[in-house]
TORVEXKE-780012 format. One line per 8 residues: number of its first residue (from 1); for each residue x, y, z of C-alpha. Coordinates in Angstrom, 1 decimal, padded with zeros to 4 digits, m for minus. Layout:
// TORVEXKE-780012
NUM	X Y Z; ...;
This chain:
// TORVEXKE-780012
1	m021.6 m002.7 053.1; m017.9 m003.4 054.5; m016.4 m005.8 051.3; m014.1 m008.3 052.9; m010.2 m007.9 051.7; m010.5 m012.1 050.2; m012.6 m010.6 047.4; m012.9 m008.2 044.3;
9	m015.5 m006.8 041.7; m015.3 m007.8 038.6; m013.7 m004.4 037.6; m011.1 m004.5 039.8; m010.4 m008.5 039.0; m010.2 m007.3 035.1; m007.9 m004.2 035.8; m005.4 m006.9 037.9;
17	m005.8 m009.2 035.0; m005.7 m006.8 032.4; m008.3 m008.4 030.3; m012.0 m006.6 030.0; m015.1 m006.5 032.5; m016.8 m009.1 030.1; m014.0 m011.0 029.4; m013.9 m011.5 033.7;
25	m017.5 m012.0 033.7; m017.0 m015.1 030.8; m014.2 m016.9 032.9; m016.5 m016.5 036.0; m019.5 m017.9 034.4; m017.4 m020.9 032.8; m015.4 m021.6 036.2; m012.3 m020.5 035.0;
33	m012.6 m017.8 037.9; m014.1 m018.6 041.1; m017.2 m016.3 042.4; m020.4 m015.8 043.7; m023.1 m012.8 043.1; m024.3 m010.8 045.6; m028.3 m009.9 046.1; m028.0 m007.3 043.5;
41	m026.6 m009.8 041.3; m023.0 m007.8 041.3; m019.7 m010.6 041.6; m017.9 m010.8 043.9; m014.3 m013.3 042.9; m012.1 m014.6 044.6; m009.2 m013.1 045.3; m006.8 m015.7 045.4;
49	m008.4 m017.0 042.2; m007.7 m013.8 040.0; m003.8 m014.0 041.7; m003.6 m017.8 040.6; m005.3 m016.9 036.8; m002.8 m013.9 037.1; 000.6 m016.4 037.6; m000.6 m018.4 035.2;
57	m000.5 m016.0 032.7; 002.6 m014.5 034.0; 004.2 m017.8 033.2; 002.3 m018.5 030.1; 003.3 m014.7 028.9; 006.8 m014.9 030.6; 007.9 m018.1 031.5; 009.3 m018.6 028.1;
65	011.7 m015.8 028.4; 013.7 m017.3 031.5; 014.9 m020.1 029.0; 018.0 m019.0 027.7; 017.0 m021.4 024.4; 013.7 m019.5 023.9; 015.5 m016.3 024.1; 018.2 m016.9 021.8;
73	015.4 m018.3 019.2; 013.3 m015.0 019.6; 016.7 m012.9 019.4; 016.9 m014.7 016.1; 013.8 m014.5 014.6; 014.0 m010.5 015.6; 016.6 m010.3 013.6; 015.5 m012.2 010.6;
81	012.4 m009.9 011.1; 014.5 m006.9 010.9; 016.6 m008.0 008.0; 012.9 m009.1 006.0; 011.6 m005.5 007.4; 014.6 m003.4 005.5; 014.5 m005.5 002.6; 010.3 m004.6 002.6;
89	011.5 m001.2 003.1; 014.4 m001.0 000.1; 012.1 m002.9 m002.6; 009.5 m000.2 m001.3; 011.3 003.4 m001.8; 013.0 001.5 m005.0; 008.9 000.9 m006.2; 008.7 004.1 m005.6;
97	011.4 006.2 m007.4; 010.6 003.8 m010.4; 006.8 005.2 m010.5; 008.1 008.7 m010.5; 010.3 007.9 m013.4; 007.8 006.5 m015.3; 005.5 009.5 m014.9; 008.4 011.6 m015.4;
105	009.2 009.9 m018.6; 005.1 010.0 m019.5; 004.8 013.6 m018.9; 008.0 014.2 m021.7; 006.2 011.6 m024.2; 002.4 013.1 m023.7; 004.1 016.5 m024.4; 006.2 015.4 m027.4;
113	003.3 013.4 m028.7; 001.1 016.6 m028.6; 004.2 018.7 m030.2; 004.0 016.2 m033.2; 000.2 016.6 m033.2; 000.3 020.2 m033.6; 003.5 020.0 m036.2; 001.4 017.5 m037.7;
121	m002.1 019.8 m038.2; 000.3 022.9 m039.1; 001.6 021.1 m042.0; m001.3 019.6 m043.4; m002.9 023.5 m043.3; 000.4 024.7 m045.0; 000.3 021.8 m048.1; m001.2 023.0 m050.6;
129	m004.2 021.7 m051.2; m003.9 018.2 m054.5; m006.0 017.4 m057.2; m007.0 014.3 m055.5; m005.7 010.9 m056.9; m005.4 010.8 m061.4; m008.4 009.6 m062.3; m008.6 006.4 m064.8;
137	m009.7 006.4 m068.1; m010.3 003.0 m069.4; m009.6 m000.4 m067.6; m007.7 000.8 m064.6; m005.2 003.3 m066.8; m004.5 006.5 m066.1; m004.1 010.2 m067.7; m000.5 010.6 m069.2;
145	m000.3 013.6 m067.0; 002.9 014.6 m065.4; 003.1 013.4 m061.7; 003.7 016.2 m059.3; 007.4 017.1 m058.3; 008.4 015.5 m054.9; 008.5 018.4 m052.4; 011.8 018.4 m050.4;
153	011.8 017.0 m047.3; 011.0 019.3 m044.3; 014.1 019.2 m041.8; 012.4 019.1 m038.4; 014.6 019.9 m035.4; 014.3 018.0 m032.6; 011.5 019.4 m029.5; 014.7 019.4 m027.4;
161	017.2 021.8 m030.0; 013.6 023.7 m030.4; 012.6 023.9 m026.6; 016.5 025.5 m025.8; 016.7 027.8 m028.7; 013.1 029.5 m029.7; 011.3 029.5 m032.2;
């Protein structure tokens, strides 16, 4: 069947328009598009339809961008998008070298923390083992015994002066 050049499918009406088959058939079955289905219930639009729908939209989409106001607004917000974009951007990478310090700085205290453990459990194996606390006699007083010597301090180096220079 010869189609007559006045005319389009809806395929061919949605490709001009750049919108969808279904979107086409919607403005055709609100009016928005004139048409009329053939026997096998196909539609056939309009062609100077889809061309009027299609300078519509053209101005619509476009239309704006002849006015030298309008443009000079958009320029402007563009830029102020840009600016807002790099300062996303800056407060981003900065997020994000500040989370690697901090598990940085984790790491070193998780592995100091476990050094002290371990110094820790090594000197409570090494202390010789006490009587336990003086027991008391009558009413709270104790034995006249001689309280244990103070031990000397242990001089711990620090894990850094221990980490560069062995054991």
């Amino acid at each position: 069947m010869a189609r007559s050049v006045e005319h389009y499918t809806a395929a061919e009406a949605a490709r001009i328009l750049r919108l969808s088959s279904q979107r086409v058939r919607q403005l055709l079955a609100s009016g928005e598009l004139r048409g009329v289905r053939d026997e096998v219930g196909h539609w056939e639009v309009d062609a100077r339809s889809v061309h009027a729908l299609l300078d519509e939209r053209r101005e619509v989409l476009f239309g704006a961008l002849e006015d030298p106001q309008r443009l000079s607004e958009l320029e402007a917000e563009v830029r102020e998008l840009r600016y807002l974009l790099g300062r996303a951007e800056a407060r981003l990478d900065m997020s994000a070298q500040a989370e690697f310090t901090l598990r940085e700085a984790l790491e070193r205290e998780r592995a100091r923390a476990e050094e002290l453990e371990s110094e820790l459990q090594e000197a409570r194996r090494s202390r010789p083992e006490s009587s336990g606390p003086p027991e008391a006699t009558d009413k709270g007083t104790t034995n006249d015994t001689i309280p244990p010597a103070p031990q000397e301090p242990v001089k711990r180096r620090s894990w850094l002066v221990r980490f560069f220079s062995g054991p």
